[in-house]
C-alpha positions in Angstrom: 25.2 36.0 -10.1 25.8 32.7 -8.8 24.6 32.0 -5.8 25.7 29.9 -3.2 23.0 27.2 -2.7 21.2 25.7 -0.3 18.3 22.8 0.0 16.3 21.4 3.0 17.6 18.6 5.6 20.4 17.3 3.6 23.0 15.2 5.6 25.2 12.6 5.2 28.3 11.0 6.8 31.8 11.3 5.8 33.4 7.4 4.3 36.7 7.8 4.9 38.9 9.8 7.6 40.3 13.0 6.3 43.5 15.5 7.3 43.6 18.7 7.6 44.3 19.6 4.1 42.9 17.5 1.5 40.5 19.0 -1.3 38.6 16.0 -1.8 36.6 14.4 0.6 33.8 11.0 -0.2 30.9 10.8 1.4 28.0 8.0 2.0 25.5 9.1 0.1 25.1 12.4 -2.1 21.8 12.2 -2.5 20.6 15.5 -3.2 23.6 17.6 -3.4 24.2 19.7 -6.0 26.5 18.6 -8.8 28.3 21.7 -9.7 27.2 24.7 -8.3 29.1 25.8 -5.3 27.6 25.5 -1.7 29.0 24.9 1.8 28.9 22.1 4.3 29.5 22.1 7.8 31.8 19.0 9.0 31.6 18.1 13.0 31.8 15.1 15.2 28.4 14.3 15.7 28.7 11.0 18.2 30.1 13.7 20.7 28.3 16.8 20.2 24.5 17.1 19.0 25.2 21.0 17.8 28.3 21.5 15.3 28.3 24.9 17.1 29.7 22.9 20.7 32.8 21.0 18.3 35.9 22.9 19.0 36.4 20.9 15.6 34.1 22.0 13.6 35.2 22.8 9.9 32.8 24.5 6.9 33.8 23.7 3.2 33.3 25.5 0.3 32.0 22.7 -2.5 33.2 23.4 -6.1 32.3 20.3 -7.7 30.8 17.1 -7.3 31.3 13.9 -9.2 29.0 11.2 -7.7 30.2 11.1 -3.7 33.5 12.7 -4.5 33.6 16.8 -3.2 36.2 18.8 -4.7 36.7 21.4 -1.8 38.0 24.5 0.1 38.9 23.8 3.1 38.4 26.3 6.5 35.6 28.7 5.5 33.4 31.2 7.2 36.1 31.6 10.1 37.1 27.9 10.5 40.4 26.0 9.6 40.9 22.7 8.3 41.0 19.8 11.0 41.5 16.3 10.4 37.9 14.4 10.2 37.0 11.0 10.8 35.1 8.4 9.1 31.2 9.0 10.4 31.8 12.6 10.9 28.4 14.6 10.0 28.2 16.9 6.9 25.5 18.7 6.7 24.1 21.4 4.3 23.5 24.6 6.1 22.8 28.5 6.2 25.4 30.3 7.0 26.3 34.4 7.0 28.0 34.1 3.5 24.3 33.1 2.4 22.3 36.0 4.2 25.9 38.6 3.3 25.6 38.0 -0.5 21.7 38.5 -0.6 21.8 41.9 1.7 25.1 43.1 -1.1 22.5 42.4 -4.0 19.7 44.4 -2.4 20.7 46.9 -0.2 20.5 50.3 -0.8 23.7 50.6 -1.1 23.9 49.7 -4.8 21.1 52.3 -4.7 22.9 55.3 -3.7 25.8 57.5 -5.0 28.1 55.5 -6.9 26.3 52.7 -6.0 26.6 50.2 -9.4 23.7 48.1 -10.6 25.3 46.0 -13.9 28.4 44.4 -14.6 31.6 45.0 -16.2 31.1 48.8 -18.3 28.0 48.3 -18.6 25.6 49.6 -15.6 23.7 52.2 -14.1 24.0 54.4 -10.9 21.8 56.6 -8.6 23.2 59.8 -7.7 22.4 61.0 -4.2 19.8 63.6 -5.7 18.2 60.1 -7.0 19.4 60.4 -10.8 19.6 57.6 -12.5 22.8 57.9 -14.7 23.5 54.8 -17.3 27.0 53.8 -18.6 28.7 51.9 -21.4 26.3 50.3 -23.2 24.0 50.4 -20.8 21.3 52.9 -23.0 18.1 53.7 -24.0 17.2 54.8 -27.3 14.1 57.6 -27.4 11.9 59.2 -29.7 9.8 62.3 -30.4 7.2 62.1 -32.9 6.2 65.1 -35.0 3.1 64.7 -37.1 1.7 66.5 -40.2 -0.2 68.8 -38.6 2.6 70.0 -35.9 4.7 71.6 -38.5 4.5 74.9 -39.7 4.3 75.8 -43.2 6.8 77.8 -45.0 7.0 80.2 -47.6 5.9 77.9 -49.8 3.7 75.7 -48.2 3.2 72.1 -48.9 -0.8 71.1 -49.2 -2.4 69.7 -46.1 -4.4 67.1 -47.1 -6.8 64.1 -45.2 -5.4 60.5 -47.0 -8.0 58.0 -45.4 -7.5 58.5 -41.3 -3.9 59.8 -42.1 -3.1 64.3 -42.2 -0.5 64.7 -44.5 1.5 67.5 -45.9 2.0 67.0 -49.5 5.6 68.0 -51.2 5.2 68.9 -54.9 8.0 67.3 -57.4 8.6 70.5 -59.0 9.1 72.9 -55.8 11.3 73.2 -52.9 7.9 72.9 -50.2 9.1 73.5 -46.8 7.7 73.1 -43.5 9.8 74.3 -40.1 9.6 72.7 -36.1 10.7 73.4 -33.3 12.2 71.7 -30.0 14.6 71.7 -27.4 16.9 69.5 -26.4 16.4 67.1 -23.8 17.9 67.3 -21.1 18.4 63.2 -20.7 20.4 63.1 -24.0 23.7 62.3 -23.6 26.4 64.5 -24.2 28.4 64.3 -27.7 25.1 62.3 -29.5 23.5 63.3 -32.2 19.4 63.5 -32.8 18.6 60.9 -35.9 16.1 61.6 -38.3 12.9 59.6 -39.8 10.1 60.5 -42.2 7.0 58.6 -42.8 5.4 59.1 -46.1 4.3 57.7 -49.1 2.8 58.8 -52.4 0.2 57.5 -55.2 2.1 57.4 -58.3 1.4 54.4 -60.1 3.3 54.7 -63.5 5.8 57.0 -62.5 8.2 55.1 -59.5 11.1 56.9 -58.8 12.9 58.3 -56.1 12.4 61.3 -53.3 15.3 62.9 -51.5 14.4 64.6 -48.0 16.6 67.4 -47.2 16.5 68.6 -43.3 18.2 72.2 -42.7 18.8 72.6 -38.9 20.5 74.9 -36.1 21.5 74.5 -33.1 20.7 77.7 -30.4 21.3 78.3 -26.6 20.7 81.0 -24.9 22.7 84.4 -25.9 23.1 82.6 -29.3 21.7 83.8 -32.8 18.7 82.2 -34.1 19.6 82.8 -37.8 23.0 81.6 -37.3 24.7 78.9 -40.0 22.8 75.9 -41.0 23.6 72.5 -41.6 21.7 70.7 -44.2 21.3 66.8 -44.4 20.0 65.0 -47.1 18.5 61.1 -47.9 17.7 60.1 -50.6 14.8 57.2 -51.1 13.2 54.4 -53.4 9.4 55.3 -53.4 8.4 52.1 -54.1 5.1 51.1 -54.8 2.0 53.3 -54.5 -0.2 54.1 -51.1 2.2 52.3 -49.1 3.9 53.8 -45.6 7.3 54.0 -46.1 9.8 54.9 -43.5 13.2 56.9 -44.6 15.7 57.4 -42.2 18.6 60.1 -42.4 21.9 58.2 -42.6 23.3 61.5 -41.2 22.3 62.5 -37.3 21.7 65.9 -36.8 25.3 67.0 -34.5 26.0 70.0 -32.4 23.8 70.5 -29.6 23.7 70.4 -26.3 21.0 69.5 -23.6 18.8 72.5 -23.2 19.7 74.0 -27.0 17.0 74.9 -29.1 16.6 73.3 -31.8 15.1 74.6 -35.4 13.9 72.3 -38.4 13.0 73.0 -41.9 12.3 69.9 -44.0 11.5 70.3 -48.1 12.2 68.0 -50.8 14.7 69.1 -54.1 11.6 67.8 -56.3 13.2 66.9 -59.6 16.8 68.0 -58.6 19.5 66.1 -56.8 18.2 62.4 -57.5 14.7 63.1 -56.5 12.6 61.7 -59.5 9.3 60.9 -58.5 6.7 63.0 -60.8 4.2 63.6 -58.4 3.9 64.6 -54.5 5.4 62.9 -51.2 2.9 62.9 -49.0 4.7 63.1 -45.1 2.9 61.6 -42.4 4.8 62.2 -39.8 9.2 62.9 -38.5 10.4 60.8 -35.6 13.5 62.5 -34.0 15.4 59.8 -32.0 17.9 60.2 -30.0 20.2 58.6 -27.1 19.5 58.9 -23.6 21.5 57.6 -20.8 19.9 59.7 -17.8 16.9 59.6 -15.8 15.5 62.0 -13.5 17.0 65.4 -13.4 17.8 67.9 -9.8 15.4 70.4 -9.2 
């Protein structure tokens, strides 16, 4: 926002007389006027009346531009018209309602309320009257739930919990399907039509044997009244393992789609040890699954 600007005691004289319609006017001196941003100047006869307010004359400008004591103009603002000025006439910079009316528009509560825009362009957010904040275009924020070793549950065949330094793990085997299932609901701040991405942390301490690991995460979608052993959609990534004892961070090219706020949502993450790309020899070792996911609300009604 640009604002209209304003500095202390600043006034001058006009150089030359002026009509009523001209968009240039010279001054005496410009000393301390700005060059380019735009600001507005009150033009009265001065000799006759002390206050501009007594000049039946009186004219305010709207300065565009300056170059040296040149002032590119608008003529007849804040409920004036143009009048023909002569040389000696006082300019002066000062406050007027334009400058106290655009700094109540950027902070009253207006822009607060329903409908009430804070942003620019597509891009902004808006309070509701129930005071939810609702975001728009690209105006988002990106979130994250974090699910570590020990908050999943082991499956039918369960990977082996195990301490690594400070770190829990849960340790997938390269020759079995290990599983481990979670489960969450939806929040209610994720926006519509978005899907929940998926990251595991995990590394593994195979030094001659350097291949890959491919995650697989099986997942469905439930609201209320719906089955909980409905059809599942499987996602898969696979990833470089790298180099031994180091934290590496794979994340699902694929989001997990379907939901809707307030759906439950059930996990079950394994590895296809030895099958479908996944060659490392020994086990993954998970630390923990970040779930991210896109929100573009805050605050919810009662």
């Amino acid at each position: 926002m640009a604002w209209l600007q304003l500095e202390d005691r600043l006034l001058t004289t006009l150089a030359a007389d002026v009509d009523a319609v001209t968009t240039t006017l010279t001054v005496v001196s410009a000393a301390g006027f700005p060059a380019s941003t735009e600001y507005l100047l009150t033009l009265w006869d001065g000799d006759t009346y002390s206050n501009p307010k007594q000049d039946p004359g009186v004219e305010v400008v709207l300065v565009t531009n300056r170059v040296g004591t040149t002032l590119t103009v608008a003529r007849g603002q804040q409920g004036t018209s143009g009048s023909a000025h002569s040389a000696g006439a006082r300019v002066g910079l000062y406050w007027h309602k334009a400058n106290a009316t655009e700094m109540q528009d950027a902070i009253d509560l207006r822009y607060l309320s329903a409908g009430g825009p804070i942003g620019g362009g597509a891009d902004y957010a808006d309070f509701a009257a129930d005071g939810q904040l609702t975001l728009h275009g690209g105006a988002r924020v990106r979130r994250h739930i974090r699910v570590s070793a020990p908050e999943w549950k082991k499956g039918v065949v369960a990977p082996t919990e195990e301490i690594n330094g400070v770190f829990t793990t849960l340790n997938f085997g390269g020759a079995s399907n290990d599983e481990c299932h979670f489960t969450l609901l939806l929040p209610r701040r994720m926006e519509a039509d978005t899907g929940i991405g998926v990251a595991v942390d995990w590394f593994h301490e195979q030094t001659a044997d350097v291949g890959k690991v491919n995650w697989v995460i099986e997942y469905l979608f439930a609201a209320p009244g719906e089955a909980v052993e409905g059809a599942t959609t499987t996602i898969t990534q696979l990833s470089d393992a790298s180099v031994e004892d180091v934290l590496q961070r794979t994340t699902f090219l694929t989001e997990m789609t379907g939901g809707d706020e307030g759906d439950v949502l059930g996990v079950r993450l394994y590895r296809t040890g030895g099958a479908n790309g996944d060659t490392l020899g020994g086990v993954a070792k998970m630390v923990e699954v970040h779930f991210h996911f896109i929100m573009d609300k805050l605050g919810l009604p009662v």
